[in-house]
C-alpha positions in Angstrom: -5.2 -21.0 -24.4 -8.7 -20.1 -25.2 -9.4 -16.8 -26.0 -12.3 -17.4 -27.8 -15.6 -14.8 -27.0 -18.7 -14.6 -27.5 -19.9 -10.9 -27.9 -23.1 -11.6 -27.4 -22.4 -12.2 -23.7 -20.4 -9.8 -22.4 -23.1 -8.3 -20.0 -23.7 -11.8 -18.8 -20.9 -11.6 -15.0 -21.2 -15.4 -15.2 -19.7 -16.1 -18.7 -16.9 -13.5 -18.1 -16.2 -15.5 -14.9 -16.0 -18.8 -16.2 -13.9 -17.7 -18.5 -11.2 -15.8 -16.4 -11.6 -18.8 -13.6 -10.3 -21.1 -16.5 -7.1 -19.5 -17.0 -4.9 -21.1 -14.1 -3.3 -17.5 -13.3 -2.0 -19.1 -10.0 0.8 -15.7 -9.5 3.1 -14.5 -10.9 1.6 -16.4 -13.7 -1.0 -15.0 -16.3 -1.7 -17.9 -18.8 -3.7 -15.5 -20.6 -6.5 -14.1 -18.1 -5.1 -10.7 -19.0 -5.1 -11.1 -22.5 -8.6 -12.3 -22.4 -9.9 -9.1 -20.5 -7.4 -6.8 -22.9 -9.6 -8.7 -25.7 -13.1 -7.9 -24.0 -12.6 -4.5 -23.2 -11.4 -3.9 -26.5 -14.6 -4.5 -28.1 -16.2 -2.8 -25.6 -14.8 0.4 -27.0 -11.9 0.8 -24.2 -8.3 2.1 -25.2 -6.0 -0.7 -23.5 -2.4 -0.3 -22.4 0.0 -3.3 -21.3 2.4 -2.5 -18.4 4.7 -5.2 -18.3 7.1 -4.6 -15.5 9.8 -6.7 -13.6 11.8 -9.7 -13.1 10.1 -12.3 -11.0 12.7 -15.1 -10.5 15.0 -13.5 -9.2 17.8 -15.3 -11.2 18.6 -12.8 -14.1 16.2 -14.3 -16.6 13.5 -12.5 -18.0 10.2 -13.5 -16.3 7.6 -10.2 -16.7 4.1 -9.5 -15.0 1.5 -8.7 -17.1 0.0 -6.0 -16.1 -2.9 -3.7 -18.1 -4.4 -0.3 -18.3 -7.9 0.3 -20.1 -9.7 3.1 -20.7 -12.6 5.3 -22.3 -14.5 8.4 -22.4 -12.5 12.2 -21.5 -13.0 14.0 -17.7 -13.2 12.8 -14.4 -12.1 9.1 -13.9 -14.0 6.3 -12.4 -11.4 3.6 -11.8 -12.0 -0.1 -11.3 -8.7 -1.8 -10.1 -7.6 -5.6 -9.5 -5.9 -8.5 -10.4 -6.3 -11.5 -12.1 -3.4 -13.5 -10.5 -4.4 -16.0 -7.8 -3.0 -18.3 -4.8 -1.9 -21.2 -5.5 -4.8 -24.3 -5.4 -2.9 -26.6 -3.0 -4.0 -30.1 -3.6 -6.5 -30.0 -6.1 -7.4 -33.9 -5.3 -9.3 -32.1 -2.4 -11.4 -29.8 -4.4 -15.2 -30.9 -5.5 -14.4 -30.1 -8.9 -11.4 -28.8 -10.9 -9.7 -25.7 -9.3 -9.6 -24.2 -12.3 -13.1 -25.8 -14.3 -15.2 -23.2 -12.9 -18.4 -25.3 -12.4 -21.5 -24.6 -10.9 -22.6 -27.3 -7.3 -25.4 -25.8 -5.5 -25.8 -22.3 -6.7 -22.0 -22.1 -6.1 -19.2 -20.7 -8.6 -16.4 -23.3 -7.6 -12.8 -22.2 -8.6 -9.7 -20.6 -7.7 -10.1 -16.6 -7.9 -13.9 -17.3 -8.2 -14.3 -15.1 -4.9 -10.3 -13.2 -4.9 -11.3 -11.6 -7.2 -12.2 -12.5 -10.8 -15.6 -12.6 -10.0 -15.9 -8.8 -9.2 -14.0 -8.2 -12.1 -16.0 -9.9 -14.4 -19.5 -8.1 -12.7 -17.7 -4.6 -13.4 -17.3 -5.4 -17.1 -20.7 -7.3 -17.5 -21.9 -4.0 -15.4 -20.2 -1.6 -17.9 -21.2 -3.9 -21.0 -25.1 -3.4 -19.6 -24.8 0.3 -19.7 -22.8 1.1 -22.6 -25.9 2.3 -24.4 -26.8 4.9 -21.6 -23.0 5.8 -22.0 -22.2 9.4 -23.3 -18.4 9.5 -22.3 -18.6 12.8 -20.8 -16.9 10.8 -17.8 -13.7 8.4 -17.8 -13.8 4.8 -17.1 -11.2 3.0 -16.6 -9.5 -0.3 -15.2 -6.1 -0.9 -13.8 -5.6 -4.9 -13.8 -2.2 -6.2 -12.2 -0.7 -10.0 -12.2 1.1 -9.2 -9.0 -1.0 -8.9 -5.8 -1.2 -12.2 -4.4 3.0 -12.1 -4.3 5.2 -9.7 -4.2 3.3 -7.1 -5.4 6.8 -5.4 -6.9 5.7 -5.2 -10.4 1.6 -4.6 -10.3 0.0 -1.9 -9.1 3.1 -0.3 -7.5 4.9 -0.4 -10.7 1.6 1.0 -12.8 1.2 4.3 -11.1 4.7 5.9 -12.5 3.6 5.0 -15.6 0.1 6.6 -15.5 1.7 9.8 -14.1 3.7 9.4 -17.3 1.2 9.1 -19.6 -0.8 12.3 -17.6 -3.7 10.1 -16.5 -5.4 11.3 -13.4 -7.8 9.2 -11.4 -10.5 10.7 -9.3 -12.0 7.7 -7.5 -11.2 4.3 -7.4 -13.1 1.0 -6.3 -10.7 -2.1 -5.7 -12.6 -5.4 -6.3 -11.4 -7.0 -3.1 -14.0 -9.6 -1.2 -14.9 -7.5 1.5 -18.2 -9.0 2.6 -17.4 -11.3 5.4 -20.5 -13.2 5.0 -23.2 -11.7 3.0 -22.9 -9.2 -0.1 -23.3 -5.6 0.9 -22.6 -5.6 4.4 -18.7 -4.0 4.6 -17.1 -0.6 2.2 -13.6 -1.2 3.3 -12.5 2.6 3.5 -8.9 1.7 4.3 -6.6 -0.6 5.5 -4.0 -1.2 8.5 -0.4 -0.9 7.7 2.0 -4.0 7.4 5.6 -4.6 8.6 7.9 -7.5 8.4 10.2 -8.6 10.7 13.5 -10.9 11.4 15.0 -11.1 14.9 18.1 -12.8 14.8 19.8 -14.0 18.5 23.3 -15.3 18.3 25.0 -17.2 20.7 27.9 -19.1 20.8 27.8 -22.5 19.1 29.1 -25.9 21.2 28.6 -29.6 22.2 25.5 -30.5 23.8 27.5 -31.9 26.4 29.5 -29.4 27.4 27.0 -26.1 27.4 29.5 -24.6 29.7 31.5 -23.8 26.6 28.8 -22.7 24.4 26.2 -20.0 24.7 22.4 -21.2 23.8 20.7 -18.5 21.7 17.3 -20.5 21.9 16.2 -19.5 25.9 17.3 -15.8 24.8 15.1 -16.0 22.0 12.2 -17.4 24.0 12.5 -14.2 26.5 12.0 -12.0 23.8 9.1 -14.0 22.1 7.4 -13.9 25.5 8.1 -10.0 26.3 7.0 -8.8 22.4 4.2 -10.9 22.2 2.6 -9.8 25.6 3.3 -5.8 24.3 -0.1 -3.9 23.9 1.1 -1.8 21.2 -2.4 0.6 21.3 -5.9 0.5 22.3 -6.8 1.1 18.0 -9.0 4.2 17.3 -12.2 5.4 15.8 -11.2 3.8 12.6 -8.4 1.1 13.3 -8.5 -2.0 15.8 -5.7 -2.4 17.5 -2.5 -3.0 15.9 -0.7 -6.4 16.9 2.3 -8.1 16.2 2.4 -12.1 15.8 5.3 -14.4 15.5 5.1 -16.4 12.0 7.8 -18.7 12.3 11.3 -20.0 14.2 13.8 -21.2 12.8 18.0 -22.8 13.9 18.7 -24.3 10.8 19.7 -27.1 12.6 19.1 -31.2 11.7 22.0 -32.3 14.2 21.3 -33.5 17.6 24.3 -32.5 19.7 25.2 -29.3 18.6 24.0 -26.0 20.5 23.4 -23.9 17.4 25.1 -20.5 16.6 21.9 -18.5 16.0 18.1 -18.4 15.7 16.1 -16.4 13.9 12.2 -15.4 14.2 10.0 -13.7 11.9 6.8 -11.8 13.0 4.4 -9.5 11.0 2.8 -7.0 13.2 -0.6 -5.2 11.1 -1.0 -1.1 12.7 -2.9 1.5 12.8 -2.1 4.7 12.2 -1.4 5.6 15.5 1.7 3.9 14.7 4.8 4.0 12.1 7.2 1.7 11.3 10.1 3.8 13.6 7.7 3.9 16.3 7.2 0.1 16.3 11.1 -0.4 15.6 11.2 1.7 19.1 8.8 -0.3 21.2 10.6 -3.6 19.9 14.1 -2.5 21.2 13.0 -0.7 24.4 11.0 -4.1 24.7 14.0 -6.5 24.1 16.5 -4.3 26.1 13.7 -4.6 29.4 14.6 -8.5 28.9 17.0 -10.1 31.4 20.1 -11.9 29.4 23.6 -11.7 29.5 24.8 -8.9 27.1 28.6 -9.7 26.9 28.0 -13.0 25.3 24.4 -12.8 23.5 24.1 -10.4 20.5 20.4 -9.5 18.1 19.6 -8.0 15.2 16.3 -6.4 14.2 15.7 -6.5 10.3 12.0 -4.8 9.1 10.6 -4.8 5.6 7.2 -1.9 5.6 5.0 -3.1 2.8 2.4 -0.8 3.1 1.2 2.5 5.1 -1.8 2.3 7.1 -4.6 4.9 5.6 -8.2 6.0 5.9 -10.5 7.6 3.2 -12.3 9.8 5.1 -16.3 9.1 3.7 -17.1 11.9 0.6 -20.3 12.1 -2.0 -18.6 9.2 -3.7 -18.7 6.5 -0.9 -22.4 7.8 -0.3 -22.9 6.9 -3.7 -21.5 3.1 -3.4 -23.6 3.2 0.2 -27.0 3.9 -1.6 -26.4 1.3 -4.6 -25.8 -1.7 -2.2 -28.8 -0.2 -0.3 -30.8 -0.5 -3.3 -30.1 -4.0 -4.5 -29.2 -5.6 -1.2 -31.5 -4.0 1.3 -28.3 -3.5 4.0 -26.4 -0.6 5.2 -22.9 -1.5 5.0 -20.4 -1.3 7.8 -17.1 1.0 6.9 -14.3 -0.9 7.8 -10.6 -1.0 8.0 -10.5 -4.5 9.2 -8.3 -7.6 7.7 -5.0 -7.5 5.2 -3.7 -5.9 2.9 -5.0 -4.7 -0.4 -3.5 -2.8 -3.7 -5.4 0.1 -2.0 -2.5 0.7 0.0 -0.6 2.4 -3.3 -3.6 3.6 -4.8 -4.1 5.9 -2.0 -1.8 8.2 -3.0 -3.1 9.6 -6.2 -6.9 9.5 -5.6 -9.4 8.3 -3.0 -9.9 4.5 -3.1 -12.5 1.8 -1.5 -12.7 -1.5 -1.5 -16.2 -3.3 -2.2 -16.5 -6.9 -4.0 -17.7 -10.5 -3.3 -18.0 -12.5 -0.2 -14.4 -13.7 0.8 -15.4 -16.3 3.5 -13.3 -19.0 1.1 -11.2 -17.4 -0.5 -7.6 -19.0 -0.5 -9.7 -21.9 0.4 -10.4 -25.8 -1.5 -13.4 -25.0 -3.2 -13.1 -21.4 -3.0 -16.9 -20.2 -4.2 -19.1 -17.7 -4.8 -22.9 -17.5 -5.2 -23.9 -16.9 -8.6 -27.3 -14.8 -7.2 -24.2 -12.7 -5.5 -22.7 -12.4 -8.7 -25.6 -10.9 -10.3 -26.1 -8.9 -7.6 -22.7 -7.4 -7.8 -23.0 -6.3 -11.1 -26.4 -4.8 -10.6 -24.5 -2.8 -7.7 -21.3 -1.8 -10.3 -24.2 -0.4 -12.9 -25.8 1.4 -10.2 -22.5 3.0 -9.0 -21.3 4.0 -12.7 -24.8 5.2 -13.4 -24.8 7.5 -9.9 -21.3 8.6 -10.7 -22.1 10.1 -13.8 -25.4 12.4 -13.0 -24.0 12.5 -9.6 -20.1 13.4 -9.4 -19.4 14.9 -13.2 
């Protein structure tokens, strides 16, 4: 583990990136990335607070998330939230260069996390690092770093905002560091986010030699109705703010590796992404009124419906403080960016409920990708955008 820093850098987003790209944080793992950042802001003057919370394995043994709380200056709180874990690289045989070597090829920052989403943190600390002299803390800054977004997302974020309460920490505004540029820096605020449910649809039948199917029940042709009647469902026509919401089957699954038995059950799992013209009992609805529509045998074949919700859909409606973010990209990109609700889910979805949150970082067009990558000009660019925001919000919203 390197923690070694050079002070004389810390306005320099490349250096901070490099640095945080090394650390092979693939989740729930930190390998020191937080550390590192605990380090930097510490020197930048910022009071920092670990929040390690939970137990990843799920097999009694102590395995925490690192998660961390920074802060500095008194009164209303600009927050910059994160996280430093990141997918996993796949085969890195594949990748140009090292996964986690952040090199330069082409103008391109190559490396897992380069784009989701070490890059934007490490422009919002070079960003804060360049404007600490015009700094006169009559504002709060802050940054709320979790290990635990690309997973679970248990013990980051989620677990953080107790705490804060705790500690009698409000946050006024928040930007989350998400890649929200689909192809070019500055052209999408996401303003909030569609919700997110989980599903498992179980059928059972009755299990049985292949030969003799008059003396089992099938549950695969059942399932295959209902696959076909959920999948053709229009849920809604979206709204001013949401697409529509849909639900897609992720997976099917018998269990089964023998080749003359009818199998006792099969399960399906979809995810369905909604708007808020939905709710996770209205969807539950439209799934059994769908299913029940569905022509089978009732007396011998039997379903279940499990749902997991792992996040609200939500809107921040636009206020002074997304004009501010609008007129900064304006200013260093030239484009007026879209306001969006489009693609996953974010750590937004809890932040939401304390304070009013956006998303605006790097382009994500490879993110999770081999050779995930950024532009190093985009980089810069970024950063110039961060100054501009902290340097609006305090003449502007204090």
């Amino acid at each position: 583990m390197n923690l070694s820093i050079d002070e004389t850098k810390l306005s320099d987003p490349l250096y901070i990136a490099k640095k945080l790209i090394r650390f092979p944080s693939e989740t729930p793992k930190d390998e020191g990335a937080l550390l590192f950042i605990e380090e930097v802001l510490s020197l930048l003057g910022f009071e920092c607070f670990r929040m390690p919370s939970g137990n990843v394995d799920g097999e009694g043994k102590e395995a925490l998330v690192n998660n961390l709380y920074a802060k500095i200056g008194k009164g209303k709180n600009l927050c910059f939230a994160g996280h430093t874990d990141v997918v996993p690289a796949g085969n890195k045989e594949k990748w140009s260069t090292s996964p986690f070597g952040a090199e330069i090829l082409n103008g391109n920052l190559i490396g897992r996390g380069a784009a989701d989403m070490k890059g934007s943190i490490a422009a919002f600390i070079a960003a804060f690092s360049r404007y600490i002299i015009d700094y006169d803390k009559s504002f709060c800054l802050s940054f709320l770093l979790t290990g635990d977004e690309e997973g679970h997302a248990k013990h980051g974020t989620r677990s953080m905002l107790p705490k804060l309460k705790e500690m009698g920490e409000k946050i006024n505004h928040c930007i989350v560091g998400e890649p929200t540029n689909p192809n070019k820096l500055g052209e999408m605020i996401k303003i909030g986010r569609r919700g997110s449910l989980h599903g498992l649809l179980t059928v059972y039948g009755k299990e049985g030699h292949v030969a003799y199917p008059q003396k089992a029940a099938n549950p695969l042709p059942i399932m295959s109705k209902f696959i076909s009647a959920l999948s053709e469902v229009e849920l809604d026509n979206g709204n001013d703010h949401f697409q529509p919401s849909n639900l897609e089957f992720i997976s099917i699954d018998v269990g089964n590796n023998i080749t003359n038995v009818i199998p006792l059950k099969i399960e399906s799992k979809f995810n369905i992404r909604f708007n808020t013209l939905q709710s996770e009992s209205s969807l539950k609805n439209i799934i059994k009124n769908t299913i029940e529509k569905v022509a089978y045998d009732k007396n011998i074949f039997k379903w279940e419906l499990e749902s997991e919700l792992s996040g609200e859909p939500f809107i921040t409606e636009p206020d002074n403080f997304i004009n501010i973010v609008e007129k900064a990209i304006k200013k260093n990109t030239g484009i007026e960016p879209e306001l969006s609700t489009s693609g996953g889910t974010s750590d937004a979805r809890f932040i939401k409920d304390i304070c009013n949150v956006i998303e605006f970082g790097l382009v994500g067009k490879t993110m999770h990708q081999i050779d995930e990558s950024i532009k190093v000009d985009d980089l810069e660019q970024l950063t110039n955008i961060y100054y501009d925001i902290i340097k609006k919000y305090q003449y502007n919203m204090c």
